[in-house]
N, C-alpha and C positions, 0 to 999 in steps of 0.2 A: 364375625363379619362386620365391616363398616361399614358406614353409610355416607355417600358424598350430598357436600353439603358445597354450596356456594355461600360466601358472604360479599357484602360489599360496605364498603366506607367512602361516604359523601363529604368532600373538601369545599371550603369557601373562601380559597384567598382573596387575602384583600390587594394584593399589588403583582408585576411582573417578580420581582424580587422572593416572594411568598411561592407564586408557581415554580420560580428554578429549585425551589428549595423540595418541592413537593416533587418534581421531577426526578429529584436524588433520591430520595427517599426511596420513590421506585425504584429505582436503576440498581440499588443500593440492595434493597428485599428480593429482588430477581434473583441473586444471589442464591436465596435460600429456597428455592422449590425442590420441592424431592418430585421423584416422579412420579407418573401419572397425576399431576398436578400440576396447576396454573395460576397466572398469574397478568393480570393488565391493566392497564390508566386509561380511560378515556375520558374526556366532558369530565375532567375532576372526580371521575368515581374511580374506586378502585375496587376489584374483583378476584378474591381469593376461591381455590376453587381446588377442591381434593377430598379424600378419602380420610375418615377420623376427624379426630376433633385438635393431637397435638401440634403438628406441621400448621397449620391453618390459625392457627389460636395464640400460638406463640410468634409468625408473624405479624397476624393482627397485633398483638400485645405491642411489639415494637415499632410498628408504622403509625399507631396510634401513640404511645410514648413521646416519638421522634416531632409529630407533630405539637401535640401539648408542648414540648419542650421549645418548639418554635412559634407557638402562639396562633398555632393557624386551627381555624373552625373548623369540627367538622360534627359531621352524625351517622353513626354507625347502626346496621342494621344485623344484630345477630340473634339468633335463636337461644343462644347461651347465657347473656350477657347484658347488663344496662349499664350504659356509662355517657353519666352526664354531669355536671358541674360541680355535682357537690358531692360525688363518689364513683369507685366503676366498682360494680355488685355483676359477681355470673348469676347466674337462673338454674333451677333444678327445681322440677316439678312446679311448684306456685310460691316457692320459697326463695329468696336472694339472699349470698352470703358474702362477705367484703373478695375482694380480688385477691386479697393477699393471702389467703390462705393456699390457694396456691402455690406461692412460694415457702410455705412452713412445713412442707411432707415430713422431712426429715426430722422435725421438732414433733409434728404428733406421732408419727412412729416412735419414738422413744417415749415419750410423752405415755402412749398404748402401753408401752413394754415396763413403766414405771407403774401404772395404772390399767390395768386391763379390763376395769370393769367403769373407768371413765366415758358417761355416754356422751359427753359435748367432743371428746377426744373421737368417737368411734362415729360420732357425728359428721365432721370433718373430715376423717378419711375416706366415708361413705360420698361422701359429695363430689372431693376430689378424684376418687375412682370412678364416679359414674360421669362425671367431667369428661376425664380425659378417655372414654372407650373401656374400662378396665371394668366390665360389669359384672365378673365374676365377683371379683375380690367386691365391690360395692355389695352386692347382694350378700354377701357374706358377712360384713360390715351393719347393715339392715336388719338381717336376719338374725342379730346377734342383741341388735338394740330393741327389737318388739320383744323378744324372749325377756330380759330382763325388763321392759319398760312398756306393756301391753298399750298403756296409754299414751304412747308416742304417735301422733297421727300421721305427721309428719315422715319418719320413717314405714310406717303400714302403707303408708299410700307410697312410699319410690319403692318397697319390695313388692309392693303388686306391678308399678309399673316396670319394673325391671324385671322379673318374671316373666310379665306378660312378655317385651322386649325379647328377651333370650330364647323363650318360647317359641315367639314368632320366624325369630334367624335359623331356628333349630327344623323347623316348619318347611322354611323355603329353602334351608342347606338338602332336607331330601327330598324333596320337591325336583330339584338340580340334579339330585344324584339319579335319580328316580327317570327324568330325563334323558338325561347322559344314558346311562343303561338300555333306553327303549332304541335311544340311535345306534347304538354300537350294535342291536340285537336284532 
């Protein structure tokens, strides 16, 4: 199950010229809504607004992008993520790791498959997983690094909180079912 999440990113153009530009930008990212998902500009804010973390995150990534690259202010507010002047770091538990990893799946996948007992390797794809919604494979990723490295706090604490997490989804999936059945009965 996912969970929806709104984010929004605050713009500061400095001229008319800066807003057409940011106006594109929207008009531009509308493009990519999947559905049951949203999207809107108002008063310079911007409001992403869907299910999961990829759809939503991979927008942000390039409206955020699109504006650096045009020089325009802005400040973004996300549960995932910090990004500010002098780096953009996501968030996972109390820990921040650079943005780009992200983009290197495919390099630690092989990376894993040359080294399978690499924990900076198994680190990073646990992060990446629990990132993007993938919380199985992240717990399994966790659950691989306390076994070999009992003093990893870091990991002990995202396999409890991912536990608990999957726990909880598993909780109110029969909760719903459990539901459903009293109606139908």
């Amino acid at each position: 199950m996912q969970h929806f999440f709104t984010c929004r990113i605050s713009f500061y153009p400095d001229n008319s010229a800066e807003q057409q530009k940011l106006n594109n930008i929207f008009e531009q990212s509308k493009l990519n809504v999947q559905d049951r998902s949203s999207i809107a500009f108002s008063n310079n804010t911007m409001s992403l607004a869907g299910y999961g973390n990829n759809w939503r995150c991979n927008v942000c990534h390039a409206i955020r992008a699109a504006a650096k690259q045009e020089h325009i202010l802005f400040l973004s507010r996300c549960p995932f993520e910090k990004d500010d002047s002098f780096s953009w770091r996501i968030q996972v538990g109390q820990s921040y790791f650079d943005i780009s990893i992200l983009y290197r799946v495919e390099h630690y996948q092989k990376m894993k498959l040359d080294d399978p007992n690499n924990l900076l390797v198994r680190t990073h794809l646990a992060v990446i997983n629990e990132y993007y919604g993938n919380y199985a494979a992240a717990l399994q990723e966790y659950a691989f690094i306390t076994k070999r490295d009992p003093a990893d706090s870091f990991a002990a604490r995202r396999l409890r909180a991912v536990s608990k997490l999957l726990l909880n989804e598993r909780k109110k999936e029969k909760e719903k079912e459990k539901a459903k059945l009293v109606r139908i009965g």
